[in-house]
N, C-alpha and C positions, 0 to 999 in steps of 0.2 A: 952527652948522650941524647939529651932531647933533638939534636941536628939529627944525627945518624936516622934515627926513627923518623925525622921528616923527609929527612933524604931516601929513606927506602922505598917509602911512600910516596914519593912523589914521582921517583922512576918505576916504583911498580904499575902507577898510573900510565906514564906514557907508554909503557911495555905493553898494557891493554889496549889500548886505543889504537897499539897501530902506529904508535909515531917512529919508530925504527925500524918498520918495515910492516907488512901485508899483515892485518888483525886476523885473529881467530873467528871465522865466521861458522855459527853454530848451523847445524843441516838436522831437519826430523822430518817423519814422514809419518803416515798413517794408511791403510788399510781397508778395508774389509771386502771378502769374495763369498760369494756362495755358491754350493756347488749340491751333490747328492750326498755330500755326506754332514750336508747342513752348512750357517754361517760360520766363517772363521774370521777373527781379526788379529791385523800384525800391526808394529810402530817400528822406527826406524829411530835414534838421536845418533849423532855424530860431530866433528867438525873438518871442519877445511880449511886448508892457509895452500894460499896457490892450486898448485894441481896435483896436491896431494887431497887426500880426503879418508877419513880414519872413522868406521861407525861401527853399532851394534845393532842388529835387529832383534827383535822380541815377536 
């Protein structure tokens, strides 16, 4: 039992890092405009693997 748990763990590690292929690289952004109807701020988090890119704005 004790393998398995080091074994999950040890490829969950190389599975972040990228060693099987292009890592998850995290993308955020930030904000703020003003205008006439006063300041507004926005943020952006997201990630991207290749030329895909997947995010949320706030």
């Amino acid at each position: 039992m004790k393998r398995i748990v080091i074994a999950l763990l040890m490829t969950a590690g190389l599975t972040a890092c990228g060693a099987d292929g292009e890592p998850i690289r995290p993308t955020a952004g930030v904000g703020v405009s003003v205008g006439t109807g006063g300041v507004s701020v926005g943020g952006s988090v997201g990630a991207r693997v290749g030329n895909v890119t997947v995010g949320v704005g706030l």
